[in-house]
PDB file of N, H, CA, C and O in Angstrom:
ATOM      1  N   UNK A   1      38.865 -84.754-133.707  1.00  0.00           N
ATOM      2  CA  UNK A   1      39.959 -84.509-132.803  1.00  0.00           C
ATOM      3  C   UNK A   1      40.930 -83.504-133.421  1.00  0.00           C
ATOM      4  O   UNK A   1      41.357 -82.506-132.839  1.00  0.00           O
ATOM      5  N   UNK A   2      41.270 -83.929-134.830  1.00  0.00           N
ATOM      6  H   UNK A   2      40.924 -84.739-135.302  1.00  0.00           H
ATOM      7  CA  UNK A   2      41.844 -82.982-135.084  1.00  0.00           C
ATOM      8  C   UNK A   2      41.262 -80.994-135.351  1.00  0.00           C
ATOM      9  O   UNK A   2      41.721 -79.976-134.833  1.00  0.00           O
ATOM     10  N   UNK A   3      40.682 -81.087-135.862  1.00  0.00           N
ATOM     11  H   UNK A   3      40.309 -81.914-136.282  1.00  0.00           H
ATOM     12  CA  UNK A   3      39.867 -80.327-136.041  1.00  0.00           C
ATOM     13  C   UNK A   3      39.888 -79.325-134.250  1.00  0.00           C
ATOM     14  O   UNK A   3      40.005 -78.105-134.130  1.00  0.00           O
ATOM     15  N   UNK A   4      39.785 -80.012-133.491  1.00  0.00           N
ATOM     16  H   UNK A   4      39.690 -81.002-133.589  1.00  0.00           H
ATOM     17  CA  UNK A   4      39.765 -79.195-131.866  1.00  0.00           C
ATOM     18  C   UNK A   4      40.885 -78.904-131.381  1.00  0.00           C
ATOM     19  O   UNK A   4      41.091 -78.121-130.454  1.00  0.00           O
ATOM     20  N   UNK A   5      41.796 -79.622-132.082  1.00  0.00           N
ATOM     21  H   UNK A   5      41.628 -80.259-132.835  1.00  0.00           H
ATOM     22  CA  UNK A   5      43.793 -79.350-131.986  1.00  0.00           C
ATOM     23  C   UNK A   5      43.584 -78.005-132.848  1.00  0.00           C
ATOM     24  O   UNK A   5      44.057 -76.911-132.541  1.00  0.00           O
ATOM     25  N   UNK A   6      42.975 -78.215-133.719  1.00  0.00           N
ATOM     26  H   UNK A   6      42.591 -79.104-133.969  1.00  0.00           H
ATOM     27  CA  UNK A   6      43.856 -76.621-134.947  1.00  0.00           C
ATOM     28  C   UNK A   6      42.589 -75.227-133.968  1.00  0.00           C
ATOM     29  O   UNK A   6      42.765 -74.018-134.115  1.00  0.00           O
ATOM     30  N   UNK A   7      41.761 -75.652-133.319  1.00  0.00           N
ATOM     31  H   UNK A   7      41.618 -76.634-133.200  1.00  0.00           H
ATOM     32  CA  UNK A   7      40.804 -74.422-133.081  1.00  0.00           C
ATOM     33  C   UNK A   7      41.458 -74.323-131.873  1.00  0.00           C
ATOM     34  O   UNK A   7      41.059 -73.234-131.460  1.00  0.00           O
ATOM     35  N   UNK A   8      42.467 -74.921-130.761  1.00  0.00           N
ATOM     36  H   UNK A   8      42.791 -75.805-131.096  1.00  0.00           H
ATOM     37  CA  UNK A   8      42.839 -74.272-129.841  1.00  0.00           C
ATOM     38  C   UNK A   8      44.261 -73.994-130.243  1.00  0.00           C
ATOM     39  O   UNK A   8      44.974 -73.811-129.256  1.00  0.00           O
ATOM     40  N   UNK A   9      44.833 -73.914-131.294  1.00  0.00           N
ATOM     41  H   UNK A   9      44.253 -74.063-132.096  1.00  0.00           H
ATOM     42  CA  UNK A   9      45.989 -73.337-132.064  1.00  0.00           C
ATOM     43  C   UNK A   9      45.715 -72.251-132.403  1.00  0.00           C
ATOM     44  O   UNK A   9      46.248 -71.225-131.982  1.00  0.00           O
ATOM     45  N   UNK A  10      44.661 -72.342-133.383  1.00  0.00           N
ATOM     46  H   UNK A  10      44.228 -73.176-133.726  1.00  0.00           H
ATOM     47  CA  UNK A  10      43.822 -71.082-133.710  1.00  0.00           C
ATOM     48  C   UNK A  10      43.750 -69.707-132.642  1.00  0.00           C
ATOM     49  O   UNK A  10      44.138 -68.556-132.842  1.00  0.00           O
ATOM     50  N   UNK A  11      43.041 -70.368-131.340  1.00  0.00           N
ATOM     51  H   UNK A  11      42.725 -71.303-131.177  1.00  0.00           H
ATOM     52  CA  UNK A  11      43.040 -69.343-130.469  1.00  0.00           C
ATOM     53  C   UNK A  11      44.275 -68.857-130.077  1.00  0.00           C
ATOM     54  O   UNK A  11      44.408 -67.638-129.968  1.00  0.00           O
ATOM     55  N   UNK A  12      45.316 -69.691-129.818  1.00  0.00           N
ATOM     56  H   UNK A  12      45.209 -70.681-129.906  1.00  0.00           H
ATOM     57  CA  UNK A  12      46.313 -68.593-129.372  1.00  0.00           C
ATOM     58  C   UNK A  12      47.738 -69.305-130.343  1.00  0.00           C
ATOM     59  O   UNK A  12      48.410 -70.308-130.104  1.00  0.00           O
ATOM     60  N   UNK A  13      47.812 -68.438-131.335  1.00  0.00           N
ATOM     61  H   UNK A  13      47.266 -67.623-131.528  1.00  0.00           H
ATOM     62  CA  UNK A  13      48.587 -68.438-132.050  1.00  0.00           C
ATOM     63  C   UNK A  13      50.322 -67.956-132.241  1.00  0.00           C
ATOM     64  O   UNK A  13      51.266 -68.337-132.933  1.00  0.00           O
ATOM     65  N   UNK A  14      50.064 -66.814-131.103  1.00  0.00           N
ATOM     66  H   UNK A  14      49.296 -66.505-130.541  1.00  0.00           H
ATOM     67  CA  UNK A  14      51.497 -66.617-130.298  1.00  0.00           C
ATOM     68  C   UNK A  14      51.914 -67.588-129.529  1.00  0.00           C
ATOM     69  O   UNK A  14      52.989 -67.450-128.945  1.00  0.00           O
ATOM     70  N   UNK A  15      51.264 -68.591-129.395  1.00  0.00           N
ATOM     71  H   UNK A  15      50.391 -68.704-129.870  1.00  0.00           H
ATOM     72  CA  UNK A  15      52.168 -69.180-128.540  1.00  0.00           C
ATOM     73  C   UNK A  15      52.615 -70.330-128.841  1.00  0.00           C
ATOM     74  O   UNK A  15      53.122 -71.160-128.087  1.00  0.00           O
ATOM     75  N   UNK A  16      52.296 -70.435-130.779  1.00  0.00           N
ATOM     76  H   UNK A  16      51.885 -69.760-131.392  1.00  0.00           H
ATOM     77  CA  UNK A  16      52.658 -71.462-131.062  1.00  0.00           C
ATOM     78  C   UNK A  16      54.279 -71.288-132.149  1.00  0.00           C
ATOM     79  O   UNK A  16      54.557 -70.658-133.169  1.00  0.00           O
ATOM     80  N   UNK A  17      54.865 -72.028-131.426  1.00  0.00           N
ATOM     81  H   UNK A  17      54.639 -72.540-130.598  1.00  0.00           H
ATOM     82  CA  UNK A  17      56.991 -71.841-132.065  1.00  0.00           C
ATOM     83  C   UNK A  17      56.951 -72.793-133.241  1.00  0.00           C
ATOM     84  O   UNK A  17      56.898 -74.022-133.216  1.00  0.00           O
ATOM     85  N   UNK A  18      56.994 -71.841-134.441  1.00  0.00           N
ATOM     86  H   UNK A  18      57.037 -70.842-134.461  1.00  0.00           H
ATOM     87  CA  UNK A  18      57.765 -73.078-135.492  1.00  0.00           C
ATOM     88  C   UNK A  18      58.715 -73.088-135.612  1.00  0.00           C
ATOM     89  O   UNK A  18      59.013 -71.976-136.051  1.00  0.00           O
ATOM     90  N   UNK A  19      60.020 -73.991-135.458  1.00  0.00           N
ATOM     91  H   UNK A  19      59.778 -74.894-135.102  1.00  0.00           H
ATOM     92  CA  UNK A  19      61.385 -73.818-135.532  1.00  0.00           C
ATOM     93  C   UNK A  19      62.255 -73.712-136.972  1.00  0.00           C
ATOM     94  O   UNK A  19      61.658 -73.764-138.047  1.00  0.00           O
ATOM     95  N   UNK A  20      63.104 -73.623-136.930  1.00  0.00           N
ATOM     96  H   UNK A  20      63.589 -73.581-136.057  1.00  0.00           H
ATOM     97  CA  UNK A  20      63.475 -72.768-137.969  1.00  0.00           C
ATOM     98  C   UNK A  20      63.965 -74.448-138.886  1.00  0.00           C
ATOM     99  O   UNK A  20      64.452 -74.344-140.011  1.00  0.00           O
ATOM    100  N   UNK A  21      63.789 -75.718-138.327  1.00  0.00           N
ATOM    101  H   UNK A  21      63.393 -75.803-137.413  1.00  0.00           H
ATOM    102  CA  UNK A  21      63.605 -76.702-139.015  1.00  0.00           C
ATOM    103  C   UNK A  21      62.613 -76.573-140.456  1.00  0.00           C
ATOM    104  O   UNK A  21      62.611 -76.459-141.681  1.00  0.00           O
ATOM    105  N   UNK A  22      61.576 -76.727-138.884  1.00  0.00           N
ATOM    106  H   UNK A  22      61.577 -76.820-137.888  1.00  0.00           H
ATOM    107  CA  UNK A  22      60.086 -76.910-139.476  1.00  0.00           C
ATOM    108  C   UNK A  22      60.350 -76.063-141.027  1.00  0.00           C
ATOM    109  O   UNK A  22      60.433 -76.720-142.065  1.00  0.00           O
ATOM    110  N   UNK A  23      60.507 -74.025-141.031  1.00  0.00           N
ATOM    111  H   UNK A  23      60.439 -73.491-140.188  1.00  0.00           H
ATOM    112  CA  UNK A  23      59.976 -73.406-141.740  1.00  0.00           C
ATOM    113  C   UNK A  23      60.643 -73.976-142.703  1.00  0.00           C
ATOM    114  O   UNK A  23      59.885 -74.280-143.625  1.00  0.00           O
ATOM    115  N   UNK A  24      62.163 -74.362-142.967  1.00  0.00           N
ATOM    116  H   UNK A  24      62.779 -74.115-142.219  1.00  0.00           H
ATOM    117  CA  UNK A  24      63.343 -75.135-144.041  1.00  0.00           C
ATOM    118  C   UNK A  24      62.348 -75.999-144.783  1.00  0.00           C
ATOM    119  O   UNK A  24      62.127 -75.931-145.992  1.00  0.00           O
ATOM    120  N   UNK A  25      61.559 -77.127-143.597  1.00  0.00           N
ATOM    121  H   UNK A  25      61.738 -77.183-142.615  1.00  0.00           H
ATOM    122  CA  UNK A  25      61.030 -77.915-144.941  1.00  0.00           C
ATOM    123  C   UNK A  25      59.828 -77.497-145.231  1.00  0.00           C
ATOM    124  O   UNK A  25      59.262 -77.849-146.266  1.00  0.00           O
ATOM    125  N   UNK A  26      59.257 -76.642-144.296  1.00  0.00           N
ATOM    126  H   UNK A  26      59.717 -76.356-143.455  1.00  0.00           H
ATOM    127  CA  UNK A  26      57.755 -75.996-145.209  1.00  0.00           C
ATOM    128  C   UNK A  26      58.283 -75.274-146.422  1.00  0.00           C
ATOM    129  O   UNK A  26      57.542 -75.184-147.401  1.00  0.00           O
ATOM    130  N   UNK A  27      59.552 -74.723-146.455  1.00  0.00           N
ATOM    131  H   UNK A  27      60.154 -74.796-145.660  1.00  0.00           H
ATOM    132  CA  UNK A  27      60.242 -73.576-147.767  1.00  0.00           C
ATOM    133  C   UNK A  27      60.187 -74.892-149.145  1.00  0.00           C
ATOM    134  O   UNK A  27      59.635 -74.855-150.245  1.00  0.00           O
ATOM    135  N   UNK A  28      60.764 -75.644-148.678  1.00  0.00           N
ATOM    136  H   UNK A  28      61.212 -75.673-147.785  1.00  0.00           H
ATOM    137  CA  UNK A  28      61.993 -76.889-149.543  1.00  0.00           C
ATOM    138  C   UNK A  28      60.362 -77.559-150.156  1.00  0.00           C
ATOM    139  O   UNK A  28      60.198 -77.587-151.376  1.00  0.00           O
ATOM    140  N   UNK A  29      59.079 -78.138-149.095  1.00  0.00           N
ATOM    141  H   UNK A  29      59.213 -78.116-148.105  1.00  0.00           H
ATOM    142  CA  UNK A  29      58.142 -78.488-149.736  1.00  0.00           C
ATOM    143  C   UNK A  29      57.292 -77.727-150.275  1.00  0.00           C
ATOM    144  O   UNK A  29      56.277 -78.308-150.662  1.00  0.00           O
ATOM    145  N   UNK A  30      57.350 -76.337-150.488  1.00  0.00           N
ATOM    146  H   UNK A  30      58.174 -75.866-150.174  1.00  0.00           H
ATOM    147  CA  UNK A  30      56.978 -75.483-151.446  1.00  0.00           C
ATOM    148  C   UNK A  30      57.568 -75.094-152.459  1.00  0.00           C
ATOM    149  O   UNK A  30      56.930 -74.532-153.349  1.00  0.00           O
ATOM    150  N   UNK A  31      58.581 -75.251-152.535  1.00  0.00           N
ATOM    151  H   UNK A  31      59.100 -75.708-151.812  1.00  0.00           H
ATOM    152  CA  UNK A  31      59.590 -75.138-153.925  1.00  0.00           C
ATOM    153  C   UNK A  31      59.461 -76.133-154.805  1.00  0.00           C
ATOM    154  O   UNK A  31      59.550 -75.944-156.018  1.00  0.00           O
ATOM    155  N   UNK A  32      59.187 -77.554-154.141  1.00  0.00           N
ATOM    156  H   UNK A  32      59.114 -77.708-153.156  1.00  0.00           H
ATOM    157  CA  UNK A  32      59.165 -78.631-155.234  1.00  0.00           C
ATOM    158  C   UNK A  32      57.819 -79.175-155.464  1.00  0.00           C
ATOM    159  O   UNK A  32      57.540 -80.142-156.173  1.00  0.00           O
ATOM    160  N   UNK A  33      56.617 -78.071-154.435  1.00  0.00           N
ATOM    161  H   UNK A  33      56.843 -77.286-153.859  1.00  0.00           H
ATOM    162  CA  UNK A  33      55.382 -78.172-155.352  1.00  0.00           C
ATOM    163  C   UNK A  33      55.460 -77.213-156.502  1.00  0.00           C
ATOM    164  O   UNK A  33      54.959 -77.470-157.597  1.00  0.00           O
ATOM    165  N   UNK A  34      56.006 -76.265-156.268  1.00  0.00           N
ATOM    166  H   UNK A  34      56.413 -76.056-155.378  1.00  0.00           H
ATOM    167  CA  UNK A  34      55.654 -74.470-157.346  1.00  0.00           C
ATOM    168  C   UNK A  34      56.689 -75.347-158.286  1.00  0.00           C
ATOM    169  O   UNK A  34      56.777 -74.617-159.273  1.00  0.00           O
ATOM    170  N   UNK A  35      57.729 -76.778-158.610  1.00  0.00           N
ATOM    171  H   UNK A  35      57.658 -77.372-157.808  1.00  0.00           H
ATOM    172  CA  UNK A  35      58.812 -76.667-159.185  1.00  0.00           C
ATOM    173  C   UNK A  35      57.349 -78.180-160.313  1.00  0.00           C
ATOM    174  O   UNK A  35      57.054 -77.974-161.490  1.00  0.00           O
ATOM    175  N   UNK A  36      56.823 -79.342-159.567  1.00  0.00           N
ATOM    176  H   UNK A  36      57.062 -79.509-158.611  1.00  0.00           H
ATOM    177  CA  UNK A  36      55.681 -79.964-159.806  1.00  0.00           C
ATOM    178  C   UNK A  36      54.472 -79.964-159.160  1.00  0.00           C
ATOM    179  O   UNK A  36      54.383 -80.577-158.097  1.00  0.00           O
ATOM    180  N   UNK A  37      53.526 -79.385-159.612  1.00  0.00           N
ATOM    181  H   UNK A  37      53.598 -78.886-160.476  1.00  0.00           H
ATOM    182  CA  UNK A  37      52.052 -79.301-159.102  1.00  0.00           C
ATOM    183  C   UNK A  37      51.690 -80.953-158.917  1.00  0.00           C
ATOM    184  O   UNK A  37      50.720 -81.481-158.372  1.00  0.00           O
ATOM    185  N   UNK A  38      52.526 -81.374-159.397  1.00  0.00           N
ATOM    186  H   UNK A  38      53.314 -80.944-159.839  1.00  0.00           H
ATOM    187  CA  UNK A  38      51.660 -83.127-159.554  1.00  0.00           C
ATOM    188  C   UNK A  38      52.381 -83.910-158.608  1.00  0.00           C
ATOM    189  O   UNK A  38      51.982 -85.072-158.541  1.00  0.00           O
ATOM    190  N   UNK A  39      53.235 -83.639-157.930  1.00  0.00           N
ATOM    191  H   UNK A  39      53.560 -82.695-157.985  1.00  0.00           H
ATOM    192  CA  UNK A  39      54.071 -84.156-156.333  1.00  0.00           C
ATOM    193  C   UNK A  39      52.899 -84.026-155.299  1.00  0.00           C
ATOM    194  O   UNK A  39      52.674 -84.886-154.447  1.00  0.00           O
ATOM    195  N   UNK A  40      52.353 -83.160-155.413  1.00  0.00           N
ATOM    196  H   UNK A  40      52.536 -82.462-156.104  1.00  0.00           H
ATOM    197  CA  UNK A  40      51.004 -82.953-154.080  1.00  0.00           C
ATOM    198  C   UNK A  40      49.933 -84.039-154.424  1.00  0.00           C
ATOM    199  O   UNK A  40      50.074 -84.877-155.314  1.00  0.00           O
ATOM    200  N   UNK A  41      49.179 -83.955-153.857  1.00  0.00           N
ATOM    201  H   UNK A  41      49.065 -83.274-153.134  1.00  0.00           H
ATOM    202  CA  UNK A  41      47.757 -84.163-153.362  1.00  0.00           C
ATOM    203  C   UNK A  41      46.360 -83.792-153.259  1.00  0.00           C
ATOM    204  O   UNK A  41      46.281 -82.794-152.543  1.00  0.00           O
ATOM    205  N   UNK A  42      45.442 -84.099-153.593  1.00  0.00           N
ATOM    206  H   UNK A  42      45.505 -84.910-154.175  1.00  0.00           H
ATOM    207  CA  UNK A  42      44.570 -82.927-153.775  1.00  0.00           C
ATOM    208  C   UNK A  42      43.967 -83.105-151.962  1.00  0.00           C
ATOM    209  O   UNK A  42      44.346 -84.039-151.255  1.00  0.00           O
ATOM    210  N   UNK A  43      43.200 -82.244-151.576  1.00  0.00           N
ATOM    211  H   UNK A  43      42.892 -81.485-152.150  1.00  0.00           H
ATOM    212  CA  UNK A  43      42.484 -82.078-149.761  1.00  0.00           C
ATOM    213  C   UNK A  43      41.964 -83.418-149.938  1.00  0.00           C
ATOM    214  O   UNK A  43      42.512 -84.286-149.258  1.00  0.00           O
ATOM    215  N   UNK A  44      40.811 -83.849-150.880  1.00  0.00           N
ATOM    216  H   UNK A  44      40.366 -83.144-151.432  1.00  0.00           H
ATOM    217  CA  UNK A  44      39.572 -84.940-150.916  1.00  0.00           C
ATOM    218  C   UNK A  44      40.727 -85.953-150.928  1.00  0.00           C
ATOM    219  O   UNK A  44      40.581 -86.886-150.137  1.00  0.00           O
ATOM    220  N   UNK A  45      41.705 -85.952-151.576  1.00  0.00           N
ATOM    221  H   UNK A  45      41.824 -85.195-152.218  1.00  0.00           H
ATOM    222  CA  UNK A  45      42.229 -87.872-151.642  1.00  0.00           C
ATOM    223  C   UNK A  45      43.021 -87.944-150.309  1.00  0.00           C
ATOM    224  O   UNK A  45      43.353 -89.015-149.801  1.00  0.00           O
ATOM    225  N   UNK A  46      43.325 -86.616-149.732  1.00  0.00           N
ATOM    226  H   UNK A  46      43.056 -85.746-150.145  1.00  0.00           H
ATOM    227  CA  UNK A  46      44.464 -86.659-148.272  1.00  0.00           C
ATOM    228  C   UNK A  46      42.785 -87.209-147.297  1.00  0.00           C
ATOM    229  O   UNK A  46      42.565 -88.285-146.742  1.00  0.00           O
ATOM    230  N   UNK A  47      42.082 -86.259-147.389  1.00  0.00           N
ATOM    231  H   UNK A  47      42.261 -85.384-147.840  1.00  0.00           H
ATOM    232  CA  UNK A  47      41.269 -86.388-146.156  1.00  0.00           C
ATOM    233  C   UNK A  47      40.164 -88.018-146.743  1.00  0.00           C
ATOM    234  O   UNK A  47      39.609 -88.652-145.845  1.00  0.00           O
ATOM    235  N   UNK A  48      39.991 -88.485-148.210  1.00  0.00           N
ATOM    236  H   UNK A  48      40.441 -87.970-148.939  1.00  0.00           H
ATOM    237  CA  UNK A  48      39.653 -89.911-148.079  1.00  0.00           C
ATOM    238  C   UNK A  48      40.634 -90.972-147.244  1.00  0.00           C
ATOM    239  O   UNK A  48      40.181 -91.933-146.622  1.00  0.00           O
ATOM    240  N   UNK A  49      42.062 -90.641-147.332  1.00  0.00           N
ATOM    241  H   UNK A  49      42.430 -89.860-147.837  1.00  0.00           H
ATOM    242  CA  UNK A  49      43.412 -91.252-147.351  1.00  0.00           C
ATOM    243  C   UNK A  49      43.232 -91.251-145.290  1.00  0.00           C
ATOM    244  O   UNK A  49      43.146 -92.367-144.776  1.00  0.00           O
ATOM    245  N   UNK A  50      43.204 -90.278-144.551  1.00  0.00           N
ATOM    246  H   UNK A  50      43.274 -89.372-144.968  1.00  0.00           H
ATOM    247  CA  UNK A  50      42.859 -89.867-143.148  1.00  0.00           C
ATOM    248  C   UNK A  50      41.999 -91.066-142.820  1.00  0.00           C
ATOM    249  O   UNK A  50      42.290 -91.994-142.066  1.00  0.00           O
ATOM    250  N   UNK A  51      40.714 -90.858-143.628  1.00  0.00           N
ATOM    251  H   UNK A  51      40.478 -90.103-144.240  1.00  0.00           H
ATOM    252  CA  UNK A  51      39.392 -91.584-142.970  1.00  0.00           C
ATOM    253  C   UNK A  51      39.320 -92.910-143.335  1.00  0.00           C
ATOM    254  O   UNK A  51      38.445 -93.651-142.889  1.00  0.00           O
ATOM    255  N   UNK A  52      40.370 -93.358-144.296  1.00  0.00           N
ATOM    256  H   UNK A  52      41.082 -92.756-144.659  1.00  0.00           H
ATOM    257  CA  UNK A  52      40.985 -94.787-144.213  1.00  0.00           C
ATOM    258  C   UNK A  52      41.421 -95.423-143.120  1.00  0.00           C
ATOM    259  O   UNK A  52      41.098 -96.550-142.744  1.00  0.00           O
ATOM    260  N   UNK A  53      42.357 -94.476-142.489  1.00  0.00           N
ATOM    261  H   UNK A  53      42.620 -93.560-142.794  1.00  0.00           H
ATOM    262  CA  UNK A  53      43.254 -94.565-141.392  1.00  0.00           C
ATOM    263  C   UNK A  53      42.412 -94.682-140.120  1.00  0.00           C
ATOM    264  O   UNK A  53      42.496 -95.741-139.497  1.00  0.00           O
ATOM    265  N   UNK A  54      41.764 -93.901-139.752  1.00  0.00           N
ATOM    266  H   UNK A  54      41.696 -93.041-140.258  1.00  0.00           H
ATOM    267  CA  UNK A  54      40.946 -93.483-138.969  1.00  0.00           C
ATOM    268  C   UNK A  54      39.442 -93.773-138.734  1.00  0.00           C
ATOM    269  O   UNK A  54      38.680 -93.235-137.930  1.00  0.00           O
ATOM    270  N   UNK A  55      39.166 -94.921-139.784  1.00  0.00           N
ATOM    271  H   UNK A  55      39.786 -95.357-140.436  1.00  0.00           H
ATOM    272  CA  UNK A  55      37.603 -95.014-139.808  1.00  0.00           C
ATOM    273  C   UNK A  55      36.331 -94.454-139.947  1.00  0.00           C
ATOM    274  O   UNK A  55      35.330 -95.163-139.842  1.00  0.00           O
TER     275      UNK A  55
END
Protein backbone atom coordinates (compact mmCIF):
# COMPACT_ATOMS: atom_id res chain seq x y z
CA UNK A 1 0.00 0.00 0.00
CA UNK A 2 2.50 2.07 0.77
CA UNK A 3 4.70 1.59 -1.84
CA UNK A 4 1.44 2.65 -4.48
CA UNK A 5 1.04 5.99 -2.25
CA UNK A 6 4.86 7.02 -3.03
CA UNK A 7 4.44 5.78 -7.03
CA UNK A 8 1.38 8.03 -7.45
CA UNK A 9 3.43 10.89 -5.61
CA UNK A 10 6.10 9.96 -7.73
CA UNK A 11 4.01 10.61 -10.78
CA UNK A 12 2.99 13.93 -10.13
CA UNK A 13 5.22 15.58 -7.96
CA UNK A 14 4.10 19.22 -8.57
CA UNK A 15 1.36 18.73 -7.03
CA UNK A 16 2.60 17.65 -4.02
CA UNK A 17 2.87 21.02 -1.09
CA UNK A 18 5.35 20.58 1.66
CA UNK A 19 4.68 23.29 4.09
CA UNK A 20 7.09 25.27 5.38
CA UNK A 21 6.34 23.24 8.84
CA UNK A 22 7.05 20.08 7.38
CA UNK A 23 10.58 21.45 5.64
CA UNK A 24 11.55 23.13 9.62
CA UNK A 25 11.43 19.63 10.90
CA UNK A 26 12.84 17.77 7.89
CA UNK A 27 15.90 20.77 8.41
CA UNK A 28 15.90 20.34 12.54
CA UNK A 29 15.81 16.23 11.85
CA UNK A 30 18.75 16.52 9.71
CA UNK A 31 20.84 18.58 11.82
CA UNK A 32 20.58 16.28 14.77
CA UNK A 33 21.29 13.27 12.54
CA UNK A 34 24.63 15.10 10.73
CA UNK A 35 25.00 16.43 14.76
CA UNK A 36 24.50 12.01 15.89
CA UNK A 37 24.54 9.35 13.24
CA UNK A 38 23.37 7.02 16.10
CA UNK A 39 19.77 8.99 16.77
CA UNK A 40 18.59 7.29 13.35
CA UNK A 41 17.78 4.01 12.30
CA UNK A 42 19.02 1.87 9.91
CA UNK A 43 16.00 1.07 6.53
CA UNK A 44 16.14 -3.02 7.67
CA UNK A 45 15.26 -2.34 11.54
CA UNK A 46 12.50 0.64 10.37
CA UNK A 47 11.06 -1.65 7.64
CA UNK A 48 11.47 -5.07 10.26
CA UNK A 49 9.84 -2.45 12.89
CA UNK A 50 6.71 -1.65 9.82
CA UNK A 51 6.19 -5.45 9.26
CA UNK A 52 5.78 -5.88 13.00
CA UNK A 53 3.09 -3.45 12.82
CA UNK A 54 1.62 -4.54 9.81
CA UNK A 55 2.09 -8.27 9.60
Amino acid sequence: MVEDLWNQIAATPATLTVLDWQKQELARCKAEYLQNPAVGSSWEYVKARISQWHG
